[in-house]
N, CA, C and O atoms as a Maestro MAE file, in Angstrom:
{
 s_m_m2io_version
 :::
 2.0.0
}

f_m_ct {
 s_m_title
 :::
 protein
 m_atom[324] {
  # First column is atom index #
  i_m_mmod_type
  r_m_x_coord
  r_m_y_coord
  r_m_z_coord
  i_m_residue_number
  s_m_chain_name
  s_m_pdb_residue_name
  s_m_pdb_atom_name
  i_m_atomic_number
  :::
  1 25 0.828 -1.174 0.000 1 A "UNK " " N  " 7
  2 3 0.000 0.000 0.000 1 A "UNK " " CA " 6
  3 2 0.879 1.247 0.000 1 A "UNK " " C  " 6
  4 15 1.717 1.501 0.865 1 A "UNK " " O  " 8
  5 25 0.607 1.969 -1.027 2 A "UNK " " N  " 7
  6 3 0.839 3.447 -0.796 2 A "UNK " " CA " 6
  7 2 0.966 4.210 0.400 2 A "UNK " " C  " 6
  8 15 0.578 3.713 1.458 2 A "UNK " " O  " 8
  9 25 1.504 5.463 0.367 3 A "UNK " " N  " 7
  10 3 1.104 6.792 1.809 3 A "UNK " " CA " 6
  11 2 -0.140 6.669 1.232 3 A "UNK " " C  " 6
  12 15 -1.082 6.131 1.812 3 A "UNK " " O  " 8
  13 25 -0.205 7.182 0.013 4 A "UNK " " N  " 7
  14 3 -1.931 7.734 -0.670 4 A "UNK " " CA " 6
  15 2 -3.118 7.066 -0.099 4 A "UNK " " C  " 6
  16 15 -3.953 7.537 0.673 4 A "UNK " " O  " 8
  17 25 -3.027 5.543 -0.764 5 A "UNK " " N  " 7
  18 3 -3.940 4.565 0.027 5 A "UNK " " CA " 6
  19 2 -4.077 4.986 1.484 5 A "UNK " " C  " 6
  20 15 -5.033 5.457 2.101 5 A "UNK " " O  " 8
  21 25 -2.847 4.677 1.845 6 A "UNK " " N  " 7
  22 3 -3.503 4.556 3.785 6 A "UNK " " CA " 6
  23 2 -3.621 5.635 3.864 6 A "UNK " " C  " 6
  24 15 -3.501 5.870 5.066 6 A "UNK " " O  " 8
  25 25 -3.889 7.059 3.055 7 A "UNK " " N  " 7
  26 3 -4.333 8.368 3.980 7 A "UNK " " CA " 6
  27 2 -5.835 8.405 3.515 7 A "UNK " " C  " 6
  28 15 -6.651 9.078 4.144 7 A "UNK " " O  " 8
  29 25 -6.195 7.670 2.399 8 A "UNK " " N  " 7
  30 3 -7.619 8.114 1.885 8 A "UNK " " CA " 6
  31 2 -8.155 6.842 2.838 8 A "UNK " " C  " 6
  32 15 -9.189 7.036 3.479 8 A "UNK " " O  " 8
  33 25 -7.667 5.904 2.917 9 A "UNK " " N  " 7
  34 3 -8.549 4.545 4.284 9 A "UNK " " CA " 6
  35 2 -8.510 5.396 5.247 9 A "UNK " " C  " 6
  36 15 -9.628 5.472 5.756 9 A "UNK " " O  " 8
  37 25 -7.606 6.213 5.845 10 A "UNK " " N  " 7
  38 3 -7.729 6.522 7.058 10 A "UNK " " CA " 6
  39 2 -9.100 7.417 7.109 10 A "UNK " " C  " 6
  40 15 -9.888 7.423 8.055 10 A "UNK " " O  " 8
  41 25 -9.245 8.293 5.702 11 A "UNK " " N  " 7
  42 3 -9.813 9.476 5.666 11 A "UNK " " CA " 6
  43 2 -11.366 9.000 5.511 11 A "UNK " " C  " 6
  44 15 -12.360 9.539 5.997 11 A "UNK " " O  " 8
  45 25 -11.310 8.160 4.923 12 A "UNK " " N  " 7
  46 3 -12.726 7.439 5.058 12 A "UNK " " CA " 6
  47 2 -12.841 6.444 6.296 12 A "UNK " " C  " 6
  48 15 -13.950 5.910 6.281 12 A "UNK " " O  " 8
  49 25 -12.383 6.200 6.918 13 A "UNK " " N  " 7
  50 3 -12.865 5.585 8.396 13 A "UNK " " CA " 6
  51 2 -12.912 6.459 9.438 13 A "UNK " " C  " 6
  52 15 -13.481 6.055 10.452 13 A "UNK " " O  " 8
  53 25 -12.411 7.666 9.440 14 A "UNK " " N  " 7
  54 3 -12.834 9.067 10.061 14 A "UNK " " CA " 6
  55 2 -13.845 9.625 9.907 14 A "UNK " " C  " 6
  56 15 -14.595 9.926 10.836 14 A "UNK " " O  " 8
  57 25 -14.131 9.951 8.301 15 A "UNK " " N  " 7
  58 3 -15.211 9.714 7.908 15 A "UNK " " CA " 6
  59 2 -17.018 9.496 8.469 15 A "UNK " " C  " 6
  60 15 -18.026 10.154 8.726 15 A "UNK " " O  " 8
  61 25 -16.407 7.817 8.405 16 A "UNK " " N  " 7
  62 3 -17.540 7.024 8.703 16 A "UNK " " CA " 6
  63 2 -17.683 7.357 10.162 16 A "UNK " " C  " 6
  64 15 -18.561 8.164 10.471 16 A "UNK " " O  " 8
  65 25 -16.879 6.799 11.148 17 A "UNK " " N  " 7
  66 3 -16.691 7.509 12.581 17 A "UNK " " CA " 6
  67 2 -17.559 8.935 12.755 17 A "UNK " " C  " 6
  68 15 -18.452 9.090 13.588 17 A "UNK " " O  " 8
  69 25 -17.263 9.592 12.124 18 A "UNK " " N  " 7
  70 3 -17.792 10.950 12.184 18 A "UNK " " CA " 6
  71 2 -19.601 10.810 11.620 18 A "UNK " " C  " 6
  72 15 -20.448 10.970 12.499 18 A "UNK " " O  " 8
  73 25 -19.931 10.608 10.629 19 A "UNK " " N  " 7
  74 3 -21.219 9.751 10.494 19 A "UNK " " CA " 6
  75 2 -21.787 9.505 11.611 19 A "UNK " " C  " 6
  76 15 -22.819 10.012 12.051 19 A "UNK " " O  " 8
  77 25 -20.846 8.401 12.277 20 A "UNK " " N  " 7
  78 3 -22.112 7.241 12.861 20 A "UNK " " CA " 6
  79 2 -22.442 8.178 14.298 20 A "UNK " " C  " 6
  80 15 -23.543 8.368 14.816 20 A "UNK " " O  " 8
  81 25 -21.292 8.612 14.678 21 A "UNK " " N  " 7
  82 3 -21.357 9.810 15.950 21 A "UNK " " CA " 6
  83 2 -22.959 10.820 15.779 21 A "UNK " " C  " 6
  84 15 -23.935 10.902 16.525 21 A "UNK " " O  " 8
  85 25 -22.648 11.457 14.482 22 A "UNK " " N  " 7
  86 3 -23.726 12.219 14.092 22 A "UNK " " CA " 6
  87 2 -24.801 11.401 13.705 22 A "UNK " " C  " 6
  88 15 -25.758 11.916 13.128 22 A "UNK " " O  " 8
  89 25 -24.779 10.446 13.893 23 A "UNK " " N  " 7
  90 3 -26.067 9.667 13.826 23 A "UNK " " CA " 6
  91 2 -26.826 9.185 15.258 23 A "UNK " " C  " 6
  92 15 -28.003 8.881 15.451 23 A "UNK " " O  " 8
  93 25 -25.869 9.229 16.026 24 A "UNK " " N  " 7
  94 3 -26.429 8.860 17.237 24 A "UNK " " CA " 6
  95 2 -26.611 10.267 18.130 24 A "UNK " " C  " 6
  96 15 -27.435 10.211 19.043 24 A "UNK " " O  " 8
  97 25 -25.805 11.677 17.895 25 A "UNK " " N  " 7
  98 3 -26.259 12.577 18.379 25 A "UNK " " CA " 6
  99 2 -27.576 12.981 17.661 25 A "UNK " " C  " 6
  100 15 -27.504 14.210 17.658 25 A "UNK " " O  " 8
  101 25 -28.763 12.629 17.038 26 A "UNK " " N  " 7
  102 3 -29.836 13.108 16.642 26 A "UNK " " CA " 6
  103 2 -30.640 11.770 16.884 26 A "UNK " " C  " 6
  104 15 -31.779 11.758 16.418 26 A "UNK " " O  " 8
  105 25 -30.185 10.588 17.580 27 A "UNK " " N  " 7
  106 3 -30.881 10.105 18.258 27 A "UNK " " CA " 6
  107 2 -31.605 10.563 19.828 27 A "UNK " " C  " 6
  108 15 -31.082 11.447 20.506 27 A "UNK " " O  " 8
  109 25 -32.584 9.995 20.180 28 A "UNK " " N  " 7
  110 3 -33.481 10.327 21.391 28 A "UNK " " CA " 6
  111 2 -32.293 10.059 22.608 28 A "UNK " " C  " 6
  112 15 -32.084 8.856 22.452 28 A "UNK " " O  " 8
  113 25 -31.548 10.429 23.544 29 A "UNK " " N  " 7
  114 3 -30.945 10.368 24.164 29 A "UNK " " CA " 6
  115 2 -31.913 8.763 25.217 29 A "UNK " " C  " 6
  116 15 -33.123 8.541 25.238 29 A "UNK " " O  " 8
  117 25 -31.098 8.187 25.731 30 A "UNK " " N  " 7
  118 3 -31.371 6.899 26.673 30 A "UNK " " CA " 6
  119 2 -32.123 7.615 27.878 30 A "UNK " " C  " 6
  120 15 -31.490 8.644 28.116 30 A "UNK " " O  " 8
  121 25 -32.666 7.558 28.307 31 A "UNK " " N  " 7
  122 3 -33.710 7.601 29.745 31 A "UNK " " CA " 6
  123 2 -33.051 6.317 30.363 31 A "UNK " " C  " 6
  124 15 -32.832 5.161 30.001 31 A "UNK " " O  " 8
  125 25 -32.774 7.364 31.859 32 A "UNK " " N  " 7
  126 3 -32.072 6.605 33.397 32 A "UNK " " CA " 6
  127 2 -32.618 6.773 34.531 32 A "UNK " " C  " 6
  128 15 -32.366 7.759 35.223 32 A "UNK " " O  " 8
  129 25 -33.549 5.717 34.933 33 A "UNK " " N  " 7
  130 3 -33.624 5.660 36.550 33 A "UNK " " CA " 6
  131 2 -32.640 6.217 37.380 33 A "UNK " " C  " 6
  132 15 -31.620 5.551 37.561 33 A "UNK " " O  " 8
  133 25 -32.725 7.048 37.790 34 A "UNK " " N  " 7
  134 3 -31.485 7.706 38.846 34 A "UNK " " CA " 6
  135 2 -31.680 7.244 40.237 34 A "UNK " " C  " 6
  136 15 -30.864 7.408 41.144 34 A "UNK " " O  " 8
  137 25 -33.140 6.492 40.359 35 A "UNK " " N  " 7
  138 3 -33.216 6.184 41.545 35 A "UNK " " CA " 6
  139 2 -34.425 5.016 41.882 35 A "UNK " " C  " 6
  140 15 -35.466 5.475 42.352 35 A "UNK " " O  " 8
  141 25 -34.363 3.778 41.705 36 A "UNK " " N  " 7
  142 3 -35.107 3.072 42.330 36 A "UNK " " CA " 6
  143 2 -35.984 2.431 43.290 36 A "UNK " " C  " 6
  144 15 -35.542 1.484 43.941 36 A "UNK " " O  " 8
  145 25 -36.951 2.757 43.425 37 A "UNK " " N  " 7
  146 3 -37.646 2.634 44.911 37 A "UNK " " CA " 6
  147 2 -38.462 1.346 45.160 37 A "UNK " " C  " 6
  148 15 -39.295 0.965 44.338 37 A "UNK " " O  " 8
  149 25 -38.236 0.754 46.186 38 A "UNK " " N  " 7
  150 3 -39.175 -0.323 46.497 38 A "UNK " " CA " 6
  151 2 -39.460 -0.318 48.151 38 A "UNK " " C  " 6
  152 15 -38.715 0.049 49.060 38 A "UNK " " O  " 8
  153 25 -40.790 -0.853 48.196 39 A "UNK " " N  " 7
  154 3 -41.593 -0.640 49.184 39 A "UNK " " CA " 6
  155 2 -42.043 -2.045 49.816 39 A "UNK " " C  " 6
  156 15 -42.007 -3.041 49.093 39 A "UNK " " O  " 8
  157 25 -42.424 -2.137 51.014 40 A "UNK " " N  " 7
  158 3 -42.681 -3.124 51.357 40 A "UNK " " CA " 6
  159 2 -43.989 -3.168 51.942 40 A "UNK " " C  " 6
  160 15 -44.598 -2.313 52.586 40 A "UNK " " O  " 8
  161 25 -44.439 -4.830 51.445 41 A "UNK " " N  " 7
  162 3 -46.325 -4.719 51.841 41 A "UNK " " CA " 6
  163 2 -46.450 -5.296 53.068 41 A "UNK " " C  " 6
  164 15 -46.542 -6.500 53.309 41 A "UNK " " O  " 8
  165 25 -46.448 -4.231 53.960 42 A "UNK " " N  " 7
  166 3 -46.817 -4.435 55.634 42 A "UNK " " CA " 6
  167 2 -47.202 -3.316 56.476 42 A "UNK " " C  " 6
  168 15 -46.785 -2.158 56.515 42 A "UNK " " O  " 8
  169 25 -47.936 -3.820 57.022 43 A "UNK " " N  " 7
  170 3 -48.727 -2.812 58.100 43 A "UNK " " CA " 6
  171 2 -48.109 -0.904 58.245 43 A "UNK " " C  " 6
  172 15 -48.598 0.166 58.607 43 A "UNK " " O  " 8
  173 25 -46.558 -1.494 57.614 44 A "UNK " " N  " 7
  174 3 -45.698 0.108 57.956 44 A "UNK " " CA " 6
  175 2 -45.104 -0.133 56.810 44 A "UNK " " C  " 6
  176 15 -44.382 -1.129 56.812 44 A "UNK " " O  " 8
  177 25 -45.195 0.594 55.617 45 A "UNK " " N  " 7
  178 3 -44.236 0.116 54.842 45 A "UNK " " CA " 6
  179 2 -42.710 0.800 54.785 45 A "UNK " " C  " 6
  180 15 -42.594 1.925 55.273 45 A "UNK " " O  " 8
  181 25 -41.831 0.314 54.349 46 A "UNK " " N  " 7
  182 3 -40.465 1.092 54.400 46 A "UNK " " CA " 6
  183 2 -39.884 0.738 53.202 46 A "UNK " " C  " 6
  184 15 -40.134 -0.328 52.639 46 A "UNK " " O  " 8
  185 25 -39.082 1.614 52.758 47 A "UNK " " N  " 7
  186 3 -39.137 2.290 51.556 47 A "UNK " " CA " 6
  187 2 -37.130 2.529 51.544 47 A "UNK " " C  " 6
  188 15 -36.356 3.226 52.199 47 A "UNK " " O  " 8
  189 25 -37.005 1.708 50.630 48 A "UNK " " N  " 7
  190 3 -35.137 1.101 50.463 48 A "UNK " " CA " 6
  191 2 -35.085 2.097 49.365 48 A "UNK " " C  " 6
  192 15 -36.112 2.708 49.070 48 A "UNK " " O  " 8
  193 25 -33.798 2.343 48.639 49 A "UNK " " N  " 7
  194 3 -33.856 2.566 47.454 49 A "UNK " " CA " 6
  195 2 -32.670 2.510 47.324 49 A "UNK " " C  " 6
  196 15 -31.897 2.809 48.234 49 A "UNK " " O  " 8
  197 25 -32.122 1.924 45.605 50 A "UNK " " N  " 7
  198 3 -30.781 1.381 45.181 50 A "UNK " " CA " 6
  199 2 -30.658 2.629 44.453 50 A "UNK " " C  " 6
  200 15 -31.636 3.158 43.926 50 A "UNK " " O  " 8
  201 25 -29.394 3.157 44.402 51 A "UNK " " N  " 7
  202 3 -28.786 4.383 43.717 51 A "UNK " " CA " 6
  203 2 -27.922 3.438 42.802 51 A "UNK " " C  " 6
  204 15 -27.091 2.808 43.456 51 A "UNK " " O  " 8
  205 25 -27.909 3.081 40.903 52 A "UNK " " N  " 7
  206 3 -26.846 2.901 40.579 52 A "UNK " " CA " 6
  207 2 -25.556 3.934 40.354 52 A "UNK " " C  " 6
  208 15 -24.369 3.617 40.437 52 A "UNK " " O  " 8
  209 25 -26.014 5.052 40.094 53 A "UNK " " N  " 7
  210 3 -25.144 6.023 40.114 53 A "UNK " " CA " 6
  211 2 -24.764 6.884 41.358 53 A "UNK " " C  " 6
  212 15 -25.549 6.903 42.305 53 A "UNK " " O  " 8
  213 25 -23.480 7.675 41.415 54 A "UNK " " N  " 7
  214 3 -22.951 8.097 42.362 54 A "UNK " " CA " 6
  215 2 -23.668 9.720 42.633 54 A "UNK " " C  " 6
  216 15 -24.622 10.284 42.098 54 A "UNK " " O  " 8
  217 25 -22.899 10.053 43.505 55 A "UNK " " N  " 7
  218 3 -23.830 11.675 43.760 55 A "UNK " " CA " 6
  219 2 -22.923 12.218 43.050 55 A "UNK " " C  " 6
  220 15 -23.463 13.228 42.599 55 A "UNK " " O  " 8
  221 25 -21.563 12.156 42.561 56 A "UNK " " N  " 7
  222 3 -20.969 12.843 41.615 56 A "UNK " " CA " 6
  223 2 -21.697 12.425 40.413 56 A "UNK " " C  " 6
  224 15 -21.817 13.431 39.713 56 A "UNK " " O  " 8
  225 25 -22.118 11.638 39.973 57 A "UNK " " N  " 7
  226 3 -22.650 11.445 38.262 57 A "UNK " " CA " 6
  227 2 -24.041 12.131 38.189 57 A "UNK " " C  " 6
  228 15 -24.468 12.538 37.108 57 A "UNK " " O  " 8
  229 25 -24.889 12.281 39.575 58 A "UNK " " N  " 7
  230 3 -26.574 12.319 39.473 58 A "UNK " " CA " 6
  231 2 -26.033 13.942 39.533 58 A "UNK " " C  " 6
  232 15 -26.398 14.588 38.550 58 A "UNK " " O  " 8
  233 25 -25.265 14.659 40.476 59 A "UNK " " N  " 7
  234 3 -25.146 16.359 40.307 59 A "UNK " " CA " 6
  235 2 -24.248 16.739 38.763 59 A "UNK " " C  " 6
  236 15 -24.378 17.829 38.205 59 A "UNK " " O  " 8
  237 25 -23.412 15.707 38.271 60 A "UNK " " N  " 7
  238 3 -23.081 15.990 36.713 60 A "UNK " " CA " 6
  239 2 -24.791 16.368 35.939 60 A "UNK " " C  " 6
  240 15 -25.317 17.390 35.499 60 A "UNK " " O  " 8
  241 25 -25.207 14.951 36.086 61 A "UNK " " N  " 7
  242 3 -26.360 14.945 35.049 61 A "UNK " " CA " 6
  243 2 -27.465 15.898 35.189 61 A "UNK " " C  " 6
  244 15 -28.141 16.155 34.193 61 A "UNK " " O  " 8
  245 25 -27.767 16.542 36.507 62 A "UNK " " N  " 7
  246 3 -28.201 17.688 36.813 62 A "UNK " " CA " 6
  247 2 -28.196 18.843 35.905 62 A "UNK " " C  " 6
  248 15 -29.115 19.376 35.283 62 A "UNK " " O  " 8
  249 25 -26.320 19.226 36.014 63 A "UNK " " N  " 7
  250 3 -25.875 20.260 35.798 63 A "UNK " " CA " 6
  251 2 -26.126 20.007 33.820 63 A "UNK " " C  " 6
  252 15 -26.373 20.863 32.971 63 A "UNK " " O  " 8
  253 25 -25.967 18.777 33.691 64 A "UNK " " N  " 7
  254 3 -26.258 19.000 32.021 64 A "UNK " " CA " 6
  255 2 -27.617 19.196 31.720 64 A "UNK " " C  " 6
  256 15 -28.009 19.685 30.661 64 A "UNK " " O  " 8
  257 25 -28.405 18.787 32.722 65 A "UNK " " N  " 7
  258 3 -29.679 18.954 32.083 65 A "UNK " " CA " 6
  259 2 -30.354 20.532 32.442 65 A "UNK " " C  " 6
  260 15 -31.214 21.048 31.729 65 A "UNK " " O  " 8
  261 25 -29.797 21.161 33.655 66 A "UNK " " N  " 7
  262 3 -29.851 22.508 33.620 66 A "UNK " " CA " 6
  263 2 -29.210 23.703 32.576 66 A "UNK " " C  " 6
  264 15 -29.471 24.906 32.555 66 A "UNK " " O  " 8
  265 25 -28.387 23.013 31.823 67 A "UNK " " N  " 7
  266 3 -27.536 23.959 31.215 67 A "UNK " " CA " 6
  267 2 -27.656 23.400 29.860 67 A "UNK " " C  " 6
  268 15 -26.763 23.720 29.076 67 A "UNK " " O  " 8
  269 25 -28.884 22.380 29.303 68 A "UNK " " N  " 7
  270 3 -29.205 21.921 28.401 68 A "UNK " " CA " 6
  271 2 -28.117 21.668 27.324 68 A "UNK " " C  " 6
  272 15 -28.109 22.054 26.155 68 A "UNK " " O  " 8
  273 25 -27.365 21.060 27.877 69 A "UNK " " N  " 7
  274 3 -25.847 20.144 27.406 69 A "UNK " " CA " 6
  275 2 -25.740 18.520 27.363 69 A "UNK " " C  " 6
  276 15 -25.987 17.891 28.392 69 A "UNK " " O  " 8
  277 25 -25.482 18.050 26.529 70 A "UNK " " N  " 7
  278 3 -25.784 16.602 26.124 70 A "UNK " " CA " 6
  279 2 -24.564 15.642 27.462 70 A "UNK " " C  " 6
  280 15 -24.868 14.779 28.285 70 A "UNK " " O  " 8
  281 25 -23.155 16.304 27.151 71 A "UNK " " N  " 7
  282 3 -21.806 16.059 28.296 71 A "UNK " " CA " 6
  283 2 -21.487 16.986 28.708 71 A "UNK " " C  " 6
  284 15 -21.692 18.114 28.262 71 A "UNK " " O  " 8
  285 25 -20.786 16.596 29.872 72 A "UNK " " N  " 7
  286 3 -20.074 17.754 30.428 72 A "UNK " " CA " 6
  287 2 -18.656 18.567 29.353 72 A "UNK " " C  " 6
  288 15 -18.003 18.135 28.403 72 A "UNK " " O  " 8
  289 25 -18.654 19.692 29.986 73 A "UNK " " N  " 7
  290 3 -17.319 20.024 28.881 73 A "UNK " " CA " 6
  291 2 -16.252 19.209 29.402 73 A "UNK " " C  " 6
  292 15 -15.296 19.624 28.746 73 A "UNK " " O  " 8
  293 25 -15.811 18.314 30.165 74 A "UNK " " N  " 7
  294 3 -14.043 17.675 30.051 74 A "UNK " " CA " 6
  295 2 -14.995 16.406 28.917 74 A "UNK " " C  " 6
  296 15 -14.556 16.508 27.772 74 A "UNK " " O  " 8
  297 25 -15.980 15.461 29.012 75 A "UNK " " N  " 7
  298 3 -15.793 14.582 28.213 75 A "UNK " " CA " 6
  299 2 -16.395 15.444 26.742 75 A "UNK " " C  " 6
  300 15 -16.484 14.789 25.703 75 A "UNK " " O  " 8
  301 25 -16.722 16.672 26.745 76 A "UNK " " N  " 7
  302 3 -16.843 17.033 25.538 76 A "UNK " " CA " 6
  303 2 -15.025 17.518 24.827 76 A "UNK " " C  " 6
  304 15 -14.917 17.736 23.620 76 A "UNK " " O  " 8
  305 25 -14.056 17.597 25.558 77 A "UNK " " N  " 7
  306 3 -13.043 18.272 25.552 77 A "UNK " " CA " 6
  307 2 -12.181 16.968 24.551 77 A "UNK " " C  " 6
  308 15 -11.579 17.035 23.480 77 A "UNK " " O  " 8
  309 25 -12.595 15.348 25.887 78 A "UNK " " N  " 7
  310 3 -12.185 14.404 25.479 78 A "UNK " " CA " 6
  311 2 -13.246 13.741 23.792 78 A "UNK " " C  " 6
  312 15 -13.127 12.583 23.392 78 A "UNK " " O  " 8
  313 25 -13.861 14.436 23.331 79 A "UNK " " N  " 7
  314 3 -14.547 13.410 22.298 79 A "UNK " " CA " 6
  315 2 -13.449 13.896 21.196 79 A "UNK " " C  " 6
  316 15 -12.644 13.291 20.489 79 A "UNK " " O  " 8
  317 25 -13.846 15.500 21.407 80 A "UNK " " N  " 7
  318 3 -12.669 16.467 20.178 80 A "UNK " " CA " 6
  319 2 -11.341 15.959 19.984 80 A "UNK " " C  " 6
  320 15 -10.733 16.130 18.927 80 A "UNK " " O  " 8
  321 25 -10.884 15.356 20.942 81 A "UNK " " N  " 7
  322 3 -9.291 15.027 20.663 81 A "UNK " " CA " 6
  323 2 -9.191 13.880 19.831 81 A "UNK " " C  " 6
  324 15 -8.086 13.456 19.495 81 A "UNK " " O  " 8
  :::
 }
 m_bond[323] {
  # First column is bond index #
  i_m_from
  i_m_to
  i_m_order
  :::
  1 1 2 1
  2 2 3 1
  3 3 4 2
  4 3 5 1
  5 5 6 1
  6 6 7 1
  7 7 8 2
  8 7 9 1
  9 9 10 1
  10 10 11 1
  11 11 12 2
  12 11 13 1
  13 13 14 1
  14 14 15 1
  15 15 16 2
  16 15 17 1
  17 17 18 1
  18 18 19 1
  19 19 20 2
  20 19 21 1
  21 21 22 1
  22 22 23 1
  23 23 24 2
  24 23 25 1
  25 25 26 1
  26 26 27 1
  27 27 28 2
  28 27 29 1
  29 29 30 1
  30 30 31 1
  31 31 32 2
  32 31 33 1
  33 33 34 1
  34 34 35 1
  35 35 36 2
  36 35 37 1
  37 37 38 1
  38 38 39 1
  39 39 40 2
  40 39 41 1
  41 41 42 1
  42 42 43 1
  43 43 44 2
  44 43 45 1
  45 45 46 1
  46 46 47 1
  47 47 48 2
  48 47 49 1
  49 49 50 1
  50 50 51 1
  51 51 52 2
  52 51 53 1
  53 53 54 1
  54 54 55 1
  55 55 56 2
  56 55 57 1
  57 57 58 1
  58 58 59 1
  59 59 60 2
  60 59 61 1
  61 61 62 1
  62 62 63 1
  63 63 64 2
  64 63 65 1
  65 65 66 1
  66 66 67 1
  67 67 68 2
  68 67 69 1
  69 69 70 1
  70 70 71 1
  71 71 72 2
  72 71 73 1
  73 73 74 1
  74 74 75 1
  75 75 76 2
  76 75 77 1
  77 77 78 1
  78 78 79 1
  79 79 80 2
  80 79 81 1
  81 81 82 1
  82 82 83 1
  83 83 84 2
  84 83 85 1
  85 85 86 1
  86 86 87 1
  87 87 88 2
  88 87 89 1
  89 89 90 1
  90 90 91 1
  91 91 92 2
  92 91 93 1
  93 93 94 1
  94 94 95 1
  95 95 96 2
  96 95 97 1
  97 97 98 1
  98 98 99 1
  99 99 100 2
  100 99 101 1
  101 101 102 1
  102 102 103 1
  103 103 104 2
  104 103 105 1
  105 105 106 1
  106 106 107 1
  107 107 108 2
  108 107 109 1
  109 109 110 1
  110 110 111 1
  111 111 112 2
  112 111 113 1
  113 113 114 1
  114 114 115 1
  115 115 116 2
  116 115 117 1
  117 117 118 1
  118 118 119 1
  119 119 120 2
  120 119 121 1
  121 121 122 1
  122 122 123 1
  123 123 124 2
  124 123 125 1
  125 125 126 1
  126 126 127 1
  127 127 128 2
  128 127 129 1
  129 129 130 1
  130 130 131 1
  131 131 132 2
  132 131 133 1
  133 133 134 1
  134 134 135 1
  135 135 136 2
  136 135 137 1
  137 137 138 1
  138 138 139 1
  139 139 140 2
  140 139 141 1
  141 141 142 1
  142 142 143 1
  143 143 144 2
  144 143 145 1
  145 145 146 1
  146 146 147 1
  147 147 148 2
  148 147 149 1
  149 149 150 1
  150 150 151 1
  151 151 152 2
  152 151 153 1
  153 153 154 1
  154 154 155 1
  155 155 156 2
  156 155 157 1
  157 157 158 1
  158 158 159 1
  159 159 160 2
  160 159 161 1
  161 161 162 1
  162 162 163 1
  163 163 164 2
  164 163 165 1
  165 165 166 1
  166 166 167 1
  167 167 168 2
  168 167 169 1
  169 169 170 1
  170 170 171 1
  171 171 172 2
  172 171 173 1
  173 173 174 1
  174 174 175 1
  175 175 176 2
  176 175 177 1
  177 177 178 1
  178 178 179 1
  179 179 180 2
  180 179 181 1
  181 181 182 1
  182 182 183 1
  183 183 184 2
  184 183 185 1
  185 185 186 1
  186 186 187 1
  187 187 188 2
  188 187 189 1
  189 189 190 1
  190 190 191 1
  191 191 192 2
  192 191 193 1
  193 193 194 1
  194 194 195 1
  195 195 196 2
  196 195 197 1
  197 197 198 1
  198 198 199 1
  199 199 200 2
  200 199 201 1
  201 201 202 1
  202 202 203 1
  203 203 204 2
  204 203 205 1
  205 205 206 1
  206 206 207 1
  207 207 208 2
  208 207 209 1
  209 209 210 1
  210 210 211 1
  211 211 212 2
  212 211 213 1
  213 213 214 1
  214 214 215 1
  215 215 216 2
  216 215 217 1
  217 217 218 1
  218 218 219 1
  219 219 220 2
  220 219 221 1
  221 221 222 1
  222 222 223 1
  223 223 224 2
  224 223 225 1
  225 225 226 1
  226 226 227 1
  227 227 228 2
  228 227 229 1
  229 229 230 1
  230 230 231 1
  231 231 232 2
  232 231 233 1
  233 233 234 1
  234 234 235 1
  235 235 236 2
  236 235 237 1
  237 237 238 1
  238 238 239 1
  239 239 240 2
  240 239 241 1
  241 241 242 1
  242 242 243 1
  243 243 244 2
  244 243 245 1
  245 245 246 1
  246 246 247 1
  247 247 248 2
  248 247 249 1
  249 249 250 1
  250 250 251 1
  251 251 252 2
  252 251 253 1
  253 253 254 1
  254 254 255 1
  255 255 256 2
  256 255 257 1
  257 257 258 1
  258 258 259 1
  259 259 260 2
  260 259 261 1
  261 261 262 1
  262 262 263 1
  263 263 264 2
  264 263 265 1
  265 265 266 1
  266 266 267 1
  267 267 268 2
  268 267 269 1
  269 269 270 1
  270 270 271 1
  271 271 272 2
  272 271 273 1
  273 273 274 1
  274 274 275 1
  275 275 276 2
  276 275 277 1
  277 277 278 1
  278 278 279 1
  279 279 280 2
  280 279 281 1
  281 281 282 1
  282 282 283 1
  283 283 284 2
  284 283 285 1
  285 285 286 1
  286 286 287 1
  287 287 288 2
  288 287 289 1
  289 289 290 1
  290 290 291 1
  291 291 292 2
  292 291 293 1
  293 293 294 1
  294 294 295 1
  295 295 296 2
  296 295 297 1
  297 297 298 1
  298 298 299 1
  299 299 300 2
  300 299 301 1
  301 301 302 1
  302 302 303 1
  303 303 304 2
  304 303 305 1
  305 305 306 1
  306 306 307 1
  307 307 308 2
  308 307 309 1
  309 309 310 1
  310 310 311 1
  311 311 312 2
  312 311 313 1
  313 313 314 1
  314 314 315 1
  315 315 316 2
  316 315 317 1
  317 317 318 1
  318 318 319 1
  319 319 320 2
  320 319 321 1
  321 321 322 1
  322 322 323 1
  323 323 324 2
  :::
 }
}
């Protein structure tokens, strides 16, 4: 193979990369339980709840959804590179 070849493969698998990215940013973003609740059937019920995410990820996702931002800017910082 050529430089030529491997710069136009490269340039078309960047390309495509770049595509499929923009294909999934104009998708419906995923919906996340941030917080699970279950209850119990007895006279008193009490009320557990499993957090999969941390209080650093639930005040991230906050702050993106207040500031109507898809990521935060460091992993937006990290997609660009």
């Amino acid at each position: 193979m050529t430089k030529d070849e491997l710069r136009r493969i490269r340039k078309e698998e960047r390309k495509a990369a770049l595509e499929e990215f923009e294909r999934k940013e104009r998708e419906a973003p995923k919906q996340h339980s941030l917080v699970q609740i279950k209850t119990a059937v007895t006279r008193y019920p009490v009320i557990n709840y499993v957090q999969p995410f941390t209080n650093e990820e639930i005040m991230e996702g906050k702050k993106c959804q207040l500031n109507h931002s898809k990521r935060t800017p460091q992993a937006e910082v990290h997609r660009l590179n």
